[in-house]
C-alpha positions, 0 to 999 in steps of 0.5 A, a space after each residue: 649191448 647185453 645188460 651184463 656187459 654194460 653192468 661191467 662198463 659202468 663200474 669202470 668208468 673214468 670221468 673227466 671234467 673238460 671245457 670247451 676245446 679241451 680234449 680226452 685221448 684214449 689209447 693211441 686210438 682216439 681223441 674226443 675233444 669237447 666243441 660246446 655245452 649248452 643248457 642240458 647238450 655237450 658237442 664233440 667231436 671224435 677223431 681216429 689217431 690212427 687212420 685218416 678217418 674224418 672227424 665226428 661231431 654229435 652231441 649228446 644229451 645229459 646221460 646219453 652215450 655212444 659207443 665207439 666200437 665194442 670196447 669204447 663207450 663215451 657219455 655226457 655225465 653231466 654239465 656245470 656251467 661251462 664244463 662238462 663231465 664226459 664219462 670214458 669207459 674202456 679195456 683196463 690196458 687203454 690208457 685215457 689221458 687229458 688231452 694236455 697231458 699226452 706224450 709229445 713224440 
């Protein structure tokens, strides 16, 4: 990613404190649901919302990312004991929810 394109990700990155089997819904796109933190490494587990696409489990260490596309960018903030803080950074018109709170249709 050119260093002016992730200046701009980081100035708009939404950060979420999750525990263990909570998830972060981006859009009607993504979920990313928290598996497990250790001592500096969180596991998740990244599904589509839209296509029968197979689960992704990875873990990251403190501060790494993963981009998820060219719009999409999840990173590992920090770990607190059992939480995490997952940082999301995407397009303004994306909605990025707590899990617990998304619309049940």
């Amino acid at each position: 990613m050119p260093e002016g394109t992730w200046a701009g990700y980081m100035k708009s990155m939404l950060v979420l404190t999750r525990r263990a089997g909570e998830a972060i819904i981006i859009g009607d796109l993504l979920e990313i649901r928290l598996l497990g933190v250790s001592e500096s490494r969180v596991q998740l587990a990244i599904r589509s919302l839209k296509a029968d696409i197979p689960l992704l489990k990875l873990t990251l260490s403190t501060d790494q990312c993963v981009e998820i596309g060219d719009q999409i960018v999840v990173k590992a903030v920090r770990r607190a004991g059992e939480h995490s803080r997952i940082g999301i950074t995407a397009p303004p018109d994306m909605p990025i929810v707590r899990g617990e709170k998304r619309p049940f249709n």
